[in-house]
C-alpha positions in Angstrom: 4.1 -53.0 -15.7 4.8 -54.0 -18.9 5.9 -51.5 -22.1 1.9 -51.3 -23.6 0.7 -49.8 -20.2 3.7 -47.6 -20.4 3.4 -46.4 -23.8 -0.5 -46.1 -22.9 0.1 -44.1 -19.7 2.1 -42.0 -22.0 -0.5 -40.8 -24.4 -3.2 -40.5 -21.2 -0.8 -37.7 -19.6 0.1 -36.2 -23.0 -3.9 -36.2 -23.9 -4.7 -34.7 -19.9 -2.2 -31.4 -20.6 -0.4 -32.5 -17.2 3.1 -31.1 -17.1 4.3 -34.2 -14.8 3.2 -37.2 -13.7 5.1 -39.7 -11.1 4.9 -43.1 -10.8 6.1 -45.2 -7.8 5.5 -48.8 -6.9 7.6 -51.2 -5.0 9.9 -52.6 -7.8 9.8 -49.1 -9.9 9.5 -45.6 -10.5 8.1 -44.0 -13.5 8.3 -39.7 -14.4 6.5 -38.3 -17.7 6.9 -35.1 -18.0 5.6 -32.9 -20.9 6.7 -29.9 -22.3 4.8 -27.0 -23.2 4.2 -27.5 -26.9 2.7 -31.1 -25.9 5.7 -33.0 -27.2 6.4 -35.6 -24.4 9.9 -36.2 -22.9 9.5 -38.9 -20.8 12.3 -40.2 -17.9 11.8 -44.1 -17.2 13.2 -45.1 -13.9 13.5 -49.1 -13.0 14.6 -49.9 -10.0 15.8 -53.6 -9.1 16.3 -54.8 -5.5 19.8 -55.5 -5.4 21.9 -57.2 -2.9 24.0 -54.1 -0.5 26.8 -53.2 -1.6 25.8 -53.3 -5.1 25.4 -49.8 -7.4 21.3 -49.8 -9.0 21.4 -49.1 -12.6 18.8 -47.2 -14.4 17.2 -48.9 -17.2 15.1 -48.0 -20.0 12.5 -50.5 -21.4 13.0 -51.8 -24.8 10.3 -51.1 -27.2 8.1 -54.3 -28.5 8.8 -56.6 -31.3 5.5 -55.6 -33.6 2.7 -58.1 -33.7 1.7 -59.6 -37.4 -1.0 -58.1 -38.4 -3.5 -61.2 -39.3 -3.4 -62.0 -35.7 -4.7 -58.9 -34.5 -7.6 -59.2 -37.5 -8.6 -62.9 -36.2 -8.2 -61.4 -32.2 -10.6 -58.3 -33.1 -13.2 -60.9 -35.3 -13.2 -63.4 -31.8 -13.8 -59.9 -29.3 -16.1 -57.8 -31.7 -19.6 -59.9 -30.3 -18.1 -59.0 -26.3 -18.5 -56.2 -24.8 -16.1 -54.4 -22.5 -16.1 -53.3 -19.3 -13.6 -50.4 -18.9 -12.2 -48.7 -15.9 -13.6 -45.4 -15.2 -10.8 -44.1 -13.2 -7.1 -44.3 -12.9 -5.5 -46.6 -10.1 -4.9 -50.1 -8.9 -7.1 -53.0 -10.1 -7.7 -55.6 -7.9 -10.1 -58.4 -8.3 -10.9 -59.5 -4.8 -12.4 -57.1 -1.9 -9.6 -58.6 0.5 -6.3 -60.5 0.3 -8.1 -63.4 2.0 -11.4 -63.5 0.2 -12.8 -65.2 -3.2 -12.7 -62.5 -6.7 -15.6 -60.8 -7.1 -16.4 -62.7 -10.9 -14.2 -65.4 -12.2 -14.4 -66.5 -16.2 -17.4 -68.0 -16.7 -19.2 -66.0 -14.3 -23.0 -64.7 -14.7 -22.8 -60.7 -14.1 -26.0 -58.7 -14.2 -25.9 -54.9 -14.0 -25.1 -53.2 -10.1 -23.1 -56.3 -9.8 -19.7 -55.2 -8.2 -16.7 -56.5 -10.5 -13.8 -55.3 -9.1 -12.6 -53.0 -7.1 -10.2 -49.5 -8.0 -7.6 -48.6 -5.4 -7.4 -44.4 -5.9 -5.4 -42.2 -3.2 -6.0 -44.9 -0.7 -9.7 -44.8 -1.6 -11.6 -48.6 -2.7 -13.6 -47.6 -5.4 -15.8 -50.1 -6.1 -17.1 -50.3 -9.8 -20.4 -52.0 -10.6 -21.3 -53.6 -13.9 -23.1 -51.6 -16.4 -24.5 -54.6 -18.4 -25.5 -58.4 -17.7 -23.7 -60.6 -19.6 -21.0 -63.8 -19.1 -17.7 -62.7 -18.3 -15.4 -64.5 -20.9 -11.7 -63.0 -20.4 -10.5 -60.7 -17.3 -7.8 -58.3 -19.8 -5.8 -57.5 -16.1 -3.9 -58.6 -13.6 -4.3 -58.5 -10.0 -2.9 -55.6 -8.3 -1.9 -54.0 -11.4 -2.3 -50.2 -12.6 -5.0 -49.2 -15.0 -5.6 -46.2 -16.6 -9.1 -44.0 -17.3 -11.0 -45.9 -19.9 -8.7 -49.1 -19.9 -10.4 -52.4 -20.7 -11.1 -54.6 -17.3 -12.9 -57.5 -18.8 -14.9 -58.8 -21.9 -18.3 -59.6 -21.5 -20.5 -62.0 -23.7 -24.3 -60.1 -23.6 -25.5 -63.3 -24.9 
């Protein structure tokens, strides 16, 4: 999990009036909590593995180096004929229906709507989300296996 899904899972539970929300993969654990006036304090825990014997430390992520802004003005003139396909719930992304089977779309791929894209791991249910529009897919925006959030950008879609 990088620090833009952090800072974005940030603003989601500040936005959904939750007082806490916790985090826990393998490798880390994450705690927002919010206080009653909506300010957010938030508590980042990373966890390493570390060889026994060895005390953890707790680290907090360093905040991004800004981008310049005439490369996000040429990235937003290349995306703005695409369309996006956004996550309607909150979870784990993953792009294949099993560890041992082929992604549902690659890039490149001709997607026409019903057609499963992916698939939404959410308390240990497999949601399984369906295009909503035919198009080409040209860019899958996340990795495999990572966490998304409500209304998160999946993949970019040519209509074309």
């Amino acid at each position: 999990m990088d620090i833009k899904e952090i800072q974005n899972l940030i603003k989601f539970v500040a936005k959904s009036g939750a007082t806490e929300v916790k985090l826990e993969m393998d490798d880390f654990k994450i705690t927002i909590k919010t206080t009653e006036t909506g300010n957010t304090e938030t508590t980042y825990i990373q966890q390493v593995p570390v060889a026994s014997g060895m005390p953890q430390a707790n680290v907090a992520p360093a905040a991004p180096a800004p981008a310049p802004a005439t490369t996000a003005e040429v990235q937003a003139d290349e995306t703005s004929k695409f369309i996006t396909v956004k996550s309607p719930i909150i979870g784990t992304f993953y792009r294949k229906p099993a560890p041992d089977k082929d992604a549902f779309v690659e890039v490149g791929k001709t997607i026409k709507t019903g057609d499963v894209v992916c698939v939404i791991e959410a308390m240990k249910l497999f949601n399984e989300i369906e295009s909503e529009i035919s198009g080409k897919i040209v860019k899958v925006l996340v990795d495999d296996a990572s966490p998304v959030e409500f209304d998160q950008p999946l993949f970019l879609v040519d209509p074309s």
